[in-house]
Each structure stands twice: as structure tokens, then as C-alpha cells.
PyMOL Python script that loads the backbone (N, CA, C, O; Angstrom):
from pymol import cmd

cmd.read_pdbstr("""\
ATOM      1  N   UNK A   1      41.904  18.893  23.078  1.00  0.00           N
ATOM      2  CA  UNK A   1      40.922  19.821  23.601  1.00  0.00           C
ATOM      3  C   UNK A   1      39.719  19.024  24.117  1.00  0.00           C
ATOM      4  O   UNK A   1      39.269  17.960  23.692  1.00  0.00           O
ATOM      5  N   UNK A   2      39.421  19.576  24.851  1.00  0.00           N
ATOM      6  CA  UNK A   2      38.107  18.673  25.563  1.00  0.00           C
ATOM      7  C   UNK A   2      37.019  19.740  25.404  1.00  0.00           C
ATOM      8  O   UNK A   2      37.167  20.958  25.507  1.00  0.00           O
ATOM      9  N   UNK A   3      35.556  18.850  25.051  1.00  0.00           N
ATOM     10  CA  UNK A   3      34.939  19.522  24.857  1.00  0.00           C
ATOM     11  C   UNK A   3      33.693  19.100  25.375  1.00  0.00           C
ATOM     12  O   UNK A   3      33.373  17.919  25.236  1.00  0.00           O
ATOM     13  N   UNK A   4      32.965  19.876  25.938  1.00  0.00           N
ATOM     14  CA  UNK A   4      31.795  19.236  26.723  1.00  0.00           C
ATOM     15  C   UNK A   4      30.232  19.781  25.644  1.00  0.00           C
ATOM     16  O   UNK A   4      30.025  20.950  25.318  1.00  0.00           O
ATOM     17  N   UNK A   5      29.626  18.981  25.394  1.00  0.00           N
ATOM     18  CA  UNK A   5      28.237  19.091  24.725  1.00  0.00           C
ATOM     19  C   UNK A   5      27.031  18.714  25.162  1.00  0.00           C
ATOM     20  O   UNK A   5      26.764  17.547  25.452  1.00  0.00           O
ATOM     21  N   UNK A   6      25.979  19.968  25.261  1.00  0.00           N
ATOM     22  CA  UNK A   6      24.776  19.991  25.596  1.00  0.00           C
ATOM     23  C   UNK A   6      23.588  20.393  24.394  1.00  0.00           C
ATOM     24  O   UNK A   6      23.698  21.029  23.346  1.00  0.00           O
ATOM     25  N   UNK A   7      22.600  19.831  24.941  1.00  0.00           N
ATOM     26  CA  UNK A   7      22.120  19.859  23.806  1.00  0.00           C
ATOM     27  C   UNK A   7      20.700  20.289  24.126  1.00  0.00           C
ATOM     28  O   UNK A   7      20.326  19.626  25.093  1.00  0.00           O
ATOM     29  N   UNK A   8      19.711  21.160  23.698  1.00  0.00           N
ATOM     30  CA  UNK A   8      18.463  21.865  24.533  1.00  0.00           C
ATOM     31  C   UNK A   8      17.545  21.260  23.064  1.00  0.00           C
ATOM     32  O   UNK A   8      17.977  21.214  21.912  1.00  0.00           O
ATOM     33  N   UNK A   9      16.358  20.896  23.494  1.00  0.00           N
ATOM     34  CA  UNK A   9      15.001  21.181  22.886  1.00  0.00           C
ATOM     35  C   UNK A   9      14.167  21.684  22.645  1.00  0.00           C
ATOM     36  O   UNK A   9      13.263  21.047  23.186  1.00  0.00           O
ATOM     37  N   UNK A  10      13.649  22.709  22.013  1.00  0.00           N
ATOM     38  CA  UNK A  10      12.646  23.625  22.413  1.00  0.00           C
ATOM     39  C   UNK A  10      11.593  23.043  21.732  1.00  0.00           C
ATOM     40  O   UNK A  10      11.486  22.662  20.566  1.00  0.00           O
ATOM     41  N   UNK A  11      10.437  23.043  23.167  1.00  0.00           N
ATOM     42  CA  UNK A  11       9.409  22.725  22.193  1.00  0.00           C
ATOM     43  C   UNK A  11       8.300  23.912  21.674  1.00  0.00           C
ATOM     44  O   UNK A  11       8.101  25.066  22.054  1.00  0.00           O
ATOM     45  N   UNK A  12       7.764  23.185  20.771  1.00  0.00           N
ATOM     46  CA  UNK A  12       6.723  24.338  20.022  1.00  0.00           C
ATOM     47  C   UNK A  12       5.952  25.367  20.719  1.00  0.00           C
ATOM     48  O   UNK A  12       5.966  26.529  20.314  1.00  0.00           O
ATOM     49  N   UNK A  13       5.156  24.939  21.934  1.00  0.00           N
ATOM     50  CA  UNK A  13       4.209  25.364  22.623  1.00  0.00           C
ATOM     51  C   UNK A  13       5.435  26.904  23.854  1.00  0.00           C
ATOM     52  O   UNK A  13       4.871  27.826  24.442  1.00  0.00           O
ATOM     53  N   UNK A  14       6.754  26.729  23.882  1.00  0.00           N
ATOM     54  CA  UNK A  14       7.954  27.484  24.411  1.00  0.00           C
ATOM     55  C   UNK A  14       8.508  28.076  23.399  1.00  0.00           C
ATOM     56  O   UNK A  14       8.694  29.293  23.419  1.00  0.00           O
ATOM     57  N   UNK A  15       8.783  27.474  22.579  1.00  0.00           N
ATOM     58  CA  UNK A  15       9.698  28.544  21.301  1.00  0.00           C
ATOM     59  C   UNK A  15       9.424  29.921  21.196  1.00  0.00           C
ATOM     60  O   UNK A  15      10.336  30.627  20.764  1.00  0.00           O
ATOM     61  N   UNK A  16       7.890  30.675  21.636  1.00  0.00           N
ATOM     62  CA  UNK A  16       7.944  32.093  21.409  1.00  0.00           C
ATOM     63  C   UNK A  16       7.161  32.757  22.464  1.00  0.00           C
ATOM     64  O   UNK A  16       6.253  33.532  22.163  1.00  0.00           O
ATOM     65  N   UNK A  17       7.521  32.448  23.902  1.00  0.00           N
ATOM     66  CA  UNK A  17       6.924  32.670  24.823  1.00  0.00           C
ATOM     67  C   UNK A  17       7.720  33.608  25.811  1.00  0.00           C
ATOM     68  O   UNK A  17       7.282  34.229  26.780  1.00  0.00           O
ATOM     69  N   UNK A  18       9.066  33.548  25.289  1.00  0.00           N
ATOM     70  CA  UNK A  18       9.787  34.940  26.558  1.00  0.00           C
ATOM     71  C   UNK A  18      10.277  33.717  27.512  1.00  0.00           C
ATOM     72  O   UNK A  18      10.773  34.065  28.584  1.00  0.00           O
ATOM     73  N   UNK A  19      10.184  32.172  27.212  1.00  0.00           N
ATOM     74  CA  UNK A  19      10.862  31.339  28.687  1.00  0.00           C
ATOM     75  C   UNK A  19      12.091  31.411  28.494  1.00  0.00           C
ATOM     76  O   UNK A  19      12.536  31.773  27.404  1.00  0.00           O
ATOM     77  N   UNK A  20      12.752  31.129  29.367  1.00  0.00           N
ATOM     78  CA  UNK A  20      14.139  30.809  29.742  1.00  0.00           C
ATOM     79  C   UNK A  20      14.783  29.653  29.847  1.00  0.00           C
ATOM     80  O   UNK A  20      14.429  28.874  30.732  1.00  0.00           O
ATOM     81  N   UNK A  21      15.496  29.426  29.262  1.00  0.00           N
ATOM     82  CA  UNK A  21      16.205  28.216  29.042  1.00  0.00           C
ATOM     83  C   UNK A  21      17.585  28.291  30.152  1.00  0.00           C
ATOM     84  O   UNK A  21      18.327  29.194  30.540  1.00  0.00           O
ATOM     85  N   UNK A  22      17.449  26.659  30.434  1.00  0.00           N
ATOM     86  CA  UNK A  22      18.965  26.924  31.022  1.00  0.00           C
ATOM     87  C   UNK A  22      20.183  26.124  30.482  1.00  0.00           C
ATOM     88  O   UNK A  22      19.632  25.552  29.541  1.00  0.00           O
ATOM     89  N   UNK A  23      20.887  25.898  30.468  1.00  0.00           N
ATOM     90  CA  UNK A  23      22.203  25.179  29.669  1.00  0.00           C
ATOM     91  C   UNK A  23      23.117  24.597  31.295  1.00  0.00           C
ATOM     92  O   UNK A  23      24.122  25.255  31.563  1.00  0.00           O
ATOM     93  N   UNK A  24      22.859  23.777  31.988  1.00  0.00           N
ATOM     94  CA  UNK A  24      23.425  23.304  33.293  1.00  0.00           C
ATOM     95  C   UNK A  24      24.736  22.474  32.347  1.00  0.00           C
ATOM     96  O   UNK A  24      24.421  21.581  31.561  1.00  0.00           O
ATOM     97  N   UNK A  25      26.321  22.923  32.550  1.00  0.00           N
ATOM     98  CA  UNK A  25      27.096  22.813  32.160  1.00  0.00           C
ATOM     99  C   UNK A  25      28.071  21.587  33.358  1.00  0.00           C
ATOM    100  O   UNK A  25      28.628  20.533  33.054  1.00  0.00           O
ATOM    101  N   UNK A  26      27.967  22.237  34.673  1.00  0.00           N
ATOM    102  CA  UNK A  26      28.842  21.683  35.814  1.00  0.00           C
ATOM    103  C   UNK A  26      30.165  22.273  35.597  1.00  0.00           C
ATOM    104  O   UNK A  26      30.575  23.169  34.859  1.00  0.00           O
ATOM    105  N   UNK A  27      30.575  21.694  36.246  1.00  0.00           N
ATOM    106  CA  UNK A  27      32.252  22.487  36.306  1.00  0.00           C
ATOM    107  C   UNK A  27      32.723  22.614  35.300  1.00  0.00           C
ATOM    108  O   UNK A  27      32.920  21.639  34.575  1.00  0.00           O
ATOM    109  N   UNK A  28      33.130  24.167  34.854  1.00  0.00           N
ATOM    110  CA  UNK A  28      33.379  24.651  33.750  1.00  0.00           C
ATOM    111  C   UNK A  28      35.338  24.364  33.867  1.00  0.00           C
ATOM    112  O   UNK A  28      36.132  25.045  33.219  1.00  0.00           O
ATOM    113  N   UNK A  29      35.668  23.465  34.627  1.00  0.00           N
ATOM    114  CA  UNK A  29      37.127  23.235  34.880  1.00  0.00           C
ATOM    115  C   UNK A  29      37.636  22.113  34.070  1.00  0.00           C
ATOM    116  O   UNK A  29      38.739  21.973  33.541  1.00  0.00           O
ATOM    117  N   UNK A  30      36.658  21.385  34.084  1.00  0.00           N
ATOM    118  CA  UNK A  30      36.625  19.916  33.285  1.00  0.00           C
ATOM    119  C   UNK A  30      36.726  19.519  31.777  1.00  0.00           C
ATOM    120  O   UNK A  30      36.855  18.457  31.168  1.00  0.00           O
ATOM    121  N   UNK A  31      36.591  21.070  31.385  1.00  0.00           N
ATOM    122  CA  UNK A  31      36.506  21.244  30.037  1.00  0.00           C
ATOM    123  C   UNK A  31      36.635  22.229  29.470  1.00  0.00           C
ATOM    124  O   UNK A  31      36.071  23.254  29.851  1.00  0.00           O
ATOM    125  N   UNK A  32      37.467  22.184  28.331  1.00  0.00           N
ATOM    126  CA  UNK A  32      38.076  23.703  27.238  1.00  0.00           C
ATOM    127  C   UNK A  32      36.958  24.385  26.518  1.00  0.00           C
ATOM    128  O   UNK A  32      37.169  25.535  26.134  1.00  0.00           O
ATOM    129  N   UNK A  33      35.602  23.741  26.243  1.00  0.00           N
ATOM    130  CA  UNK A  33      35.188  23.980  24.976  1.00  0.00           C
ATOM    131  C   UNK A  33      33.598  23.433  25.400  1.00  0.00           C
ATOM    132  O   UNK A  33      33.333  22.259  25.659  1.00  0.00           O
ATOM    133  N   UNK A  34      32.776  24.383  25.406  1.00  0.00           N
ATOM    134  CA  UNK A  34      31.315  24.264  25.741  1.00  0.00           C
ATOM    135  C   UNK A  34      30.588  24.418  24.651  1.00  0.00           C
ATOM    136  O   UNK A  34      30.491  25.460  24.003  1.00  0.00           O
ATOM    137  N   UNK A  35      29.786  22.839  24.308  1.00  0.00           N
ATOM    138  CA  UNK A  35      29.213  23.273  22.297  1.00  0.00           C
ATOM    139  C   UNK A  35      27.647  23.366  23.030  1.00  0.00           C
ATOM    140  O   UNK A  35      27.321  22.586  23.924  1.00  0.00           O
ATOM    141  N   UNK A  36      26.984  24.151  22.647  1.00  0.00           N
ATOM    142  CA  UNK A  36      25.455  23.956  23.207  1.00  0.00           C
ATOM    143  C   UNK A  36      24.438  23.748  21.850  1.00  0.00           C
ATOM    144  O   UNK A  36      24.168  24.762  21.207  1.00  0.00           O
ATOM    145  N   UNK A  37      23.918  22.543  21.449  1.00  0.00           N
ATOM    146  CA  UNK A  37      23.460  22.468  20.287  1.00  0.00           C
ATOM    147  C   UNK A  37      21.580  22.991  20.759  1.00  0.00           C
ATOM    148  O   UNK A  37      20.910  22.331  21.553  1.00  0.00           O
ATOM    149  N   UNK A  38      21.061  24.273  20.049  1.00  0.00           N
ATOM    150  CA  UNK A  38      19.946  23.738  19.914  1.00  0.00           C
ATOM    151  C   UNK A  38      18.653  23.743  19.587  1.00  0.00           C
ATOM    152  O   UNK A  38      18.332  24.895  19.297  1.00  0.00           O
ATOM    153  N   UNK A  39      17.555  22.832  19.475  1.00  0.00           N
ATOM    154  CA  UNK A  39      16.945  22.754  18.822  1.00  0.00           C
ATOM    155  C   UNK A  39      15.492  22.805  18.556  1.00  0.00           C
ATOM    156  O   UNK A  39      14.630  22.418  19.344  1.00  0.00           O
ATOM    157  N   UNK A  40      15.315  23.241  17.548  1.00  0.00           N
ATOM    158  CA  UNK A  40      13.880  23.554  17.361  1.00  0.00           C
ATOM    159  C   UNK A  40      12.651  22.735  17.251  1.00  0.00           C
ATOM    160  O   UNK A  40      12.163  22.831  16.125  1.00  0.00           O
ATOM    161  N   UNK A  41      11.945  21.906  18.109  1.00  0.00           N
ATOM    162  CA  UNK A  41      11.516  20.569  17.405  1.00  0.00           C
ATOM    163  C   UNK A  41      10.384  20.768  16.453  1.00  0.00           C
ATOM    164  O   UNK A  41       9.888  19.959  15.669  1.00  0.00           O
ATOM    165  N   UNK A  42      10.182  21.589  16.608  1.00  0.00           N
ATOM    166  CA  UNK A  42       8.667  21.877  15.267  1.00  0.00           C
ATOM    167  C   UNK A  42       9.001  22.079  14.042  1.00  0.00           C
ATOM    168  O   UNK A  42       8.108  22.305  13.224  1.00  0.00           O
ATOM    169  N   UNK A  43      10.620  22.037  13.564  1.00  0.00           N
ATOM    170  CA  UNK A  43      11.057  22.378  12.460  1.00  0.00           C
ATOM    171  C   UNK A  43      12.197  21.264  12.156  1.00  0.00           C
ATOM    172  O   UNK A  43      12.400  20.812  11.029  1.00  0.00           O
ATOM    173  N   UNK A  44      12.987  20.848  13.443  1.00  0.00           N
ATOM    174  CA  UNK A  44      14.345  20.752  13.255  1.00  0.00           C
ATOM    175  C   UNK A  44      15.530  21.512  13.189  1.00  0.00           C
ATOM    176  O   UNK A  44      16.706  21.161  13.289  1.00  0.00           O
ATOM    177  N   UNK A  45      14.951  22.747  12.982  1.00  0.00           N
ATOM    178  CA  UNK A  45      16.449  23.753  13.104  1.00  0.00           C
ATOM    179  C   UNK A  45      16.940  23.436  13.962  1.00  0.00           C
ATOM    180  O   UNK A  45      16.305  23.116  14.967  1.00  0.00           O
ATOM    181  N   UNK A  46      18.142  23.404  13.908  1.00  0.00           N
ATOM    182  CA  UNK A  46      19.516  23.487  15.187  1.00  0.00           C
ATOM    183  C   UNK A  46      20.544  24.490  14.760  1.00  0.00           C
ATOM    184  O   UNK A  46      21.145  24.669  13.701  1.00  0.00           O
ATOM    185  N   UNK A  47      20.555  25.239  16.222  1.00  0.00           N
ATOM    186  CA  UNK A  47      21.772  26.016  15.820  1.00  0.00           C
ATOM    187  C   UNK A  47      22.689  25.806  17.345  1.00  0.00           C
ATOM    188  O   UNK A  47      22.350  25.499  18.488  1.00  0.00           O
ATOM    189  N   UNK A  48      23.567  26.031  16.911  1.00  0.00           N
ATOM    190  CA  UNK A  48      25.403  25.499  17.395  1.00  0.00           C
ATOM    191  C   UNK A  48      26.338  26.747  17.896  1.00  0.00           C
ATOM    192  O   UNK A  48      27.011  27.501  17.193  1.00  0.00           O
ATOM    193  N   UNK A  49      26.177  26.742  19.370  1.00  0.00           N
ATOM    194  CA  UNK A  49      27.003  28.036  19.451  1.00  0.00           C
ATOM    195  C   UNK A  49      28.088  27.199  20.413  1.00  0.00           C
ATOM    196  O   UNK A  49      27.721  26.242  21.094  1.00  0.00           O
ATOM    197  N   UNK A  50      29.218  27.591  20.389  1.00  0.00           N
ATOM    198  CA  UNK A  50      30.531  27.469  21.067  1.00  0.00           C
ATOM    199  C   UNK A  50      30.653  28.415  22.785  1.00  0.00           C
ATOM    200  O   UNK A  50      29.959  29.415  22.967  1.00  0.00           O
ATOM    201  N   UNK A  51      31.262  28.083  23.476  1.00  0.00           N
ATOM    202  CA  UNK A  51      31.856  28.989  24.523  1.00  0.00           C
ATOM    203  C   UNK A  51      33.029  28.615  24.970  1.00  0.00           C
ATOM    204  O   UNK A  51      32.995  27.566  25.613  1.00  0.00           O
ATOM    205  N   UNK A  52      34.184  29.172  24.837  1.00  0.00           N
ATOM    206  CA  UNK A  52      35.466  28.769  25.990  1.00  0.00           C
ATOM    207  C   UNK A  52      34.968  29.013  27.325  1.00  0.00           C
ATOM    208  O   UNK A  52      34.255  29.872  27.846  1.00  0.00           O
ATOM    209  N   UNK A  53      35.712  27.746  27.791  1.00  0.00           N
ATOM    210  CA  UNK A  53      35.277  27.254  29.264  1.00  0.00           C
ATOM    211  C   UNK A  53      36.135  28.303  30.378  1.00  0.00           C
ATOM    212  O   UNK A  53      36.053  28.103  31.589  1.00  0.00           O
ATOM    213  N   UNK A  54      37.032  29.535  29.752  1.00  0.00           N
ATOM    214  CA  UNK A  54      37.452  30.394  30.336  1.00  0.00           C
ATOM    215  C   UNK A  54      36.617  31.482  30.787  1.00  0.00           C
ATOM    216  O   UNK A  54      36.953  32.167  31.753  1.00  0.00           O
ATOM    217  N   UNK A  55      35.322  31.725  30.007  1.00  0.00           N
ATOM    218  CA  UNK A  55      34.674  32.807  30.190  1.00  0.00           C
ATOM    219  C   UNK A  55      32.887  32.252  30.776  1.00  0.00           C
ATOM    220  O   UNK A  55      31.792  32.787  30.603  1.00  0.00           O
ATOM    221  N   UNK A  56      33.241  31.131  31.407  1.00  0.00           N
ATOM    222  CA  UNK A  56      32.049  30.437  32.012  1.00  0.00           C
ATOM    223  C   UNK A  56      32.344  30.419  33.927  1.00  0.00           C
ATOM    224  O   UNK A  56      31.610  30.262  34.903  1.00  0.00           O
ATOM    225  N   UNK A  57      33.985  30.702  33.698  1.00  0.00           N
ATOM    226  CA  UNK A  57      33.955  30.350  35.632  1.00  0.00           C
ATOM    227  C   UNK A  57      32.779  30.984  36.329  1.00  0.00           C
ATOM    228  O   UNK A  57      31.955  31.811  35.938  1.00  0.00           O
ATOM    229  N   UNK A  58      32.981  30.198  37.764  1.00  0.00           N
ATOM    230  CA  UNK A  58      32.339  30.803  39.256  1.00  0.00           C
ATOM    231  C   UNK A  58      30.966  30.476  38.479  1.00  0.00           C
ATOM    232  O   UNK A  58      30.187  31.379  38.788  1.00  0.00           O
ATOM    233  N   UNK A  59      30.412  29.682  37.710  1.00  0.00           N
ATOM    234  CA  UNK A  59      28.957  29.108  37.206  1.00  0.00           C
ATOM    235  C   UNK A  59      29.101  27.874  36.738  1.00  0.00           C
ATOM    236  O   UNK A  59      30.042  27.259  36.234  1.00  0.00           O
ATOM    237  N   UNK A  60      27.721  27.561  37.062  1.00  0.00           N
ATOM    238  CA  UNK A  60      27.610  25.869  36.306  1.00  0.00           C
ATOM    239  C   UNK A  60      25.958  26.211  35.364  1.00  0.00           C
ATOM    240  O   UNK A  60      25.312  25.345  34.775  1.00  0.00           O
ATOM    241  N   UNK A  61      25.797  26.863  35.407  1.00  0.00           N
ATOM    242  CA  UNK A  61      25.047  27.294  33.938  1.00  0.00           C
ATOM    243  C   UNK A  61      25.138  28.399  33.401  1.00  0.00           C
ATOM    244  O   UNK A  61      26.005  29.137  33.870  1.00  0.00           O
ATOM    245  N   UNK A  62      24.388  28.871  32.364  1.00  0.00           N
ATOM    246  CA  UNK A  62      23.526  29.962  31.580  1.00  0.00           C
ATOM    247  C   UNK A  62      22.563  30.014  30.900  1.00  0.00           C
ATOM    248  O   UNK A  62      22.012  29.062  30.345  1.00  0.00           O
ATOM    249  N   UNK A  63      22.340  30.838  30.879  1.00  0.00           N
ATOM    250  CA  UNK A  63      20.448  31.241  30.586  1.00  0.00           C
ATOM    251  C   UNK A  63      20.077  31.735  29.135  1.00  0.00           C
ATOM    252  O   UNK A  63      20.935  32.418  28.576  1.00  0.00           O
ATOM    253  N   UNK A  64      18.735  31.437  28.358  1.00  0.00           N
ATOM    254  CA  UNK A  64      18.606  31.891  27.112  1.00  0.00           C
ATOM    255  C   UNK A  64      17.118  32.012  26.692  1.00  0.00           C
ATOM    256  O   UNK A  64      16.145  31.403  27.137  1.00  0.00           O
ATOM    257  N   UNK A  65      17.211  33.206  25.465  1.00  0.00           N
ATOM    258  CA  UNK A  65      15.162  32.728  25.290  1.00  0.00           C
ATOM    259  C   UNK A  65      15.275  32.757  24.088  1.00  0.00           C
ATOM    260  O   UNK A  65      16.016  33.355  23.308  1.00  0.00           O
ATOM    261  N   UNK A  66      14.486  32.067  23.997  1.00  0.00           N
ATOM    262  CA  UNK A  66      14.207  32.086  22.190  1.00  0.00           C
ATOM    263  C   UNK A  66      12.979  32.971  21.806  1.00  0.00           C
ATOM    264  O   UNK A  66      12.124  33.319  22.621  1.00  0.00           O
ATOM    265  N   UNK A  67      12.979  33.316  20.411  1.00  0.00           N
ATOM    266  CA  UNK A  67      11.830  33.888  19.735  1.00  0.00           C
ATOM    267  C   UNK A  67      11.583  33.367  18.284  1.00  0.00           C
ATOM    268  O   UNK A  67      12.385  32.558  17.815  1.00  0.00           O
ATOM    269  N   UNK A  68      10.590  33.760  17.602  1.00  0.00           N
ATOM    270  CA  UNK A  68      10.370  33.225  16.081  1.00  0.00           C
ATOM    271  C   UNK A  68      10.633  34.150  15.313  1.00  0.00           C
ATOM    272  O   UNK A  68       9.821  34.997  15.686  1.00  0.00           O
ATOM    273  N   UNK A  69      11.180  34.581  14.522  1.00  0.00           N
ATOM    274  CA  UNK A  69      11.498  35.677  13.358  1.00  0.00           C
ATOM    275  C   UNK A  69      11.394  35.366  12.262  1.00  0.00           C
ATOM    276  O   UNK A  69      12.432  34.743  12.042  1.00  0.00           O
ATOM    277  N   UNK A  70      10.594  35.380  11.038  1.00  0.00           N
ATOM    278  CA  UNK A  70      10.665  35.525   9.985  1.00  0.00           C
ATOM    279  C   UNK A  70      10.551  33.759   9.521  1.00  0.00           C
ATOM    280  O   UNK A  70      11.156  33.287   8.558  1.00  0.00           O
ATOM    281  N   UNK A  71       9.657  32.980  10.427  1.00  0.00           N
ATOM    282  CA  UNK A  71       9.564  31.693  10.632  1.00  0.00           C
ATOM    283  C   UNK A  71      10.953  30.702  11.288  1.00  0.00           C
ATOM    284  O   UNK A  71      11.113  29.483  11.352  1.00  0.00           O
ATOM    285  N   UNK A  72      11.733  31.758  11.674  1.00  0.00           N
ATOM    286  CA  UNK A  72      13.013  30.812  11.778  1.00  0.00           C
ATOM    287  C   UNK A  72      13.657  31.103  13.659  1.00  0.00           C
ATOM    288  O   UNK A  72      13.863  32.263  14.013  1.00  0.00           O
ATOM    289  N   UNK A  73      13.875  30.032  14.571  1.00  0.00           N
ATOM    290  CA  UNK A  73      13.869  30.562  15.511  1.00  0.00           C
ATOM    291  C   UNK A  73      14.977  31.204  15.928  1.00  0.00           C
ATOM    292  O   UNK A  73      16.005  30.801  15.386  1.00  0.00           O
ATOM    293  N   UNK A  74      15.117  32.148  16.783  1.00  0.00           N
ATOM    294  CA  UNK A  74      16.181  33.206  17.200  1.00  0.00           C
ATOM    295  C   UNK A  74      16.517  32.787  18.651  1.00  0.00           C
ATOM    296  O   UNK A  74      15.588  32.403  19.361  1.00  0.00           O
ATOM    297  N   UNK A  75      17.636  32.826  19.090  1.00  0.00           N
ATOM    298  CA  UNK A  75      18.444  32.714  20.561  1.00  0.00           C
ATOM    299  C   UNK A  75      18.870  33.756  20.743  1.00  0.00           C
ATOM    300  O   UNK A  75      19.508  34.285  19.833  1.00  0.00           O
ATOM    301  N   UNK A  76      18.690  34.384  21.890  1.00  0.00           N
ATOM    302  CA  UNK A  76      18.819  35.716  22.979  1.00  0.00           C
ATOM    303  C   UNK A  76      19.764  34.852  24.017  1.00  0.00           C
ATOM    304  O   UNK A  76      19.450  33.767  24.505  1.00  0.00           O
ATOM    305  N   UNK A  77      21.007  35.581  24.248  1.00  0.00           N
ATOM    306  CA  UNK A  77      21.431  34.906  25.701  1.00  0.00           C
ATOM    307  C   UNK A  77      21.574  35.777  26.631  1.00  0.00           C
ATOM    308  O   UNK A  77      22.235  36.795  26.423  1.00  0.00           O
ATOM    309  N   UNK A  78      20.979  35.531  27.823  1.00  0.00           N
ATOM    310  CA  UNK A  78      22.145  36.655  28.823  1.00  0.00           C
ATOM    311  C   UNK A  78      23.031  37.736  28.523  1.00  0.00           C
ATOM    312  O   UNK A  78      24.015  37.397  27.865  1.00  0.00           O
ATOM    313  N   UNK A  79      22.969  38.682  28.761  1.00  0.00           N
ATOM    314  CA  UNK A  79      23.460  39.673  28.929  1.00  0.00           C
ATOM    315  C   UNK A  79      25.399  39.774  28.919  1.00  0.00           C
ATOM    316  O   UNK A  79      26.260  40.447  28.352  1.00  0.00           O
ATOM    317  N   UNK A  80      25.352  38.980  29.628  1.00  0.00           N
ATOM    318  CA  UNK A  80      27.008  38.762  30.598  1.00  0.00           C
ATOM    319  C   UNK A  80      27.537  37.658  29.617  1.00  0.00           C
ATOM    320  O   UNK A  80      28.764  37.554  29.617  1.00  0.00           O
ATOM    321  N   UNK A  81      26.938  36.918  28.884  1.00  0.00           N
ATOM    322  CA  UNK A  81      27.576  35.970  28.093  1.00  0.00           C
ATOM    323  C   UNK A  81      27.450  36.114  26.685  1.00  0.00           C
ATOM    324  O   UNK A  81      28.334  35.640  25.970  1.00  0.00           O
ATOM    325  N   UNK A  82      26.282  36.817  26.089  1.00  0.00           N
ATOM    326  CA  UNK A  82      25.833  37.340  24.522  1.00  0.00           C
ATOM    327  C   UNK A  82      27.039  37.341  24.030  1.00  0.00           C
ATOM    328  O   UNK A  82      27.409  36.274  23.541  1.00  0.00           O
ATOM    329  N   UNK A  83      27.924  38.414  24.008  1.00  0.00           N
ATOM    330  CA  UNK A  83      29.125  38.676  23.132  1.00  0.00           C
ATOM    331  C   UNK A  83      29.739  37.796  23.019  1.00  0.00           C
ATOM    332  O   UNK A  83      30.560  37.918  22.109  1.00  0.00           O
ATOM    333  N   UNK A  84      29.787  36.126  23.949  1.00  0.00           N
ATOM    334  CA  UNK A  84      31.243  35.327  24.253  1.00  0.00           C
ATOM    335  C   UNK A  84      30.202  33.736  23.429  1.00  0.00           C
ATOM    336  O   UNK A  84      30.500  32.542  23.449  1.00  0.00           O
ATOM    337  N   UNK A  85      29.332  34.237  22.980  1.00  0.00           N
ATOM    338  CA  UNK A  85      28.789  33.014  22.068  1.00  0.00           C
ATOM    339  C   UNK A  85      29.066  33.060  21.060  1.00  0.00           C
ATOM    340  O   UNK A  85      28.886  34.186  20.596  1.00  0.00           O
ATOM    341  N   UNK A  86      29.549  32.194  20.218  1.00  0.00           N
ATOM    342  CA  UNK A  86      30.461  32.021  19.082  1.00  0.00           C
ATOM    343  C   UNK A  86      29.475  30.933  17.980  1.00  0.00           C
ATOM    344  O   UNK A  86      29.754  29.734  17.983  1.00  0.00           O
ATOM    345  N   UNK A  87      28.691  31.291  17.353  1.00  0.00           N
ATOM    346  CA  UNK A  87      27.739  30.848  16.470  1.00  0.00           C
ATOM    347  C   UNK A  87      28.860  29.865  15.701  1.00  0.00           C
ATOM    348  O   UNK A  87      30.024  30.119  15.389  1.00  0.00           O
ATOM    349  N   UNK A  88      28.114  28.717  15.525  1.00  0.00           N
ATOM    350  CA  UNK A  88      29.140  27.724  14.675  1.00  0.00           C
ATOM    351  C   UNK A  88      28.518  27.512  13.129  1.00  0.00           C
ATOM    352  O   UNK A  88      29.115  26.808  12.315  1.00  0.00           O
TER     353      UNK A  88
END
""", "prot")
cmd.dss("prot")
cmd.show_as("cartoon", "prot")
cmd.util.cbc("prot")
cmd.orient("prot")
């Protein structure tokens, strides 16, 4: 299985602002298995979501926002991809 890994930073001053993140993947042909690690730098949290590279065609990214909840940060994705993220 091939698996392609990206990895995002969020920094402190973005973590609870409504921005948008992007995840630039490239050809989702090249690879079975999209890991997007990511991370919080004011804390270190990382969180790890999965995507099959089947439900990424006709794109070379996707989009995400974060928020703070309960001190711990939260990932929102897109609409069209939410359900097909697979929390690791």
C-alpha cells in the first residue's frame, strides 16, 4: 500500500480564528492512502486522520478549520470530505 503523508502546523495566533487550512496532496493517483498528521504547536497535540486516495479524485487538495474546545483543538473539514476522514 502506498501511502502519502502530510503534515500541517497550526500555529497559536490561527488555531481559533475560522482560517482555513489546506492539505495540497498532488495526484491523488500516486497513492492508496492519504495520512494528514496535524498539529497543534502551542500544545503539541496531533491528531491523525486517514483518507483513501479513492475518494480524493479530480483534486489535489482539501480544506479544514480548526477551533479550541474545552482547551483541546478541534478539526472541521469540508463538507464533501467530513464523513470520508477516518480519525486514527
Amino acid at each position: 500500500m502506498r501511502v502519502k503523508q502530510v503534515r500541517r502546523n497550526i500555529p497559536p495566533e490561527r488555531e481559533n480564528s475560522n482560517d482555513r487550512f489546506r492539505v495540497n496532496f498532488g495526484d491523488s493517483s500516486l497513492f492508496d492512502l492519504l495520512e494528514v498528521t496535524i498539529c497543534r504547536a502551542f500544545t503539541g497535540q496531533e491528531i491523525v486522520y486517514e483518507f483513501d486516495a479513492s475518494n480524493l479524485m479530480n483534486r489535489n487538495s482539501i480544506h479544514f478549520t480548526t477551533y479550541i474546545e474545552t482547551l483541546k483543538m478541534v478539526v472541521e473539514w469540508d463538507d464533501f470530505i467530513t464523513d470520508k476522514a477516518l480519525l486514527r
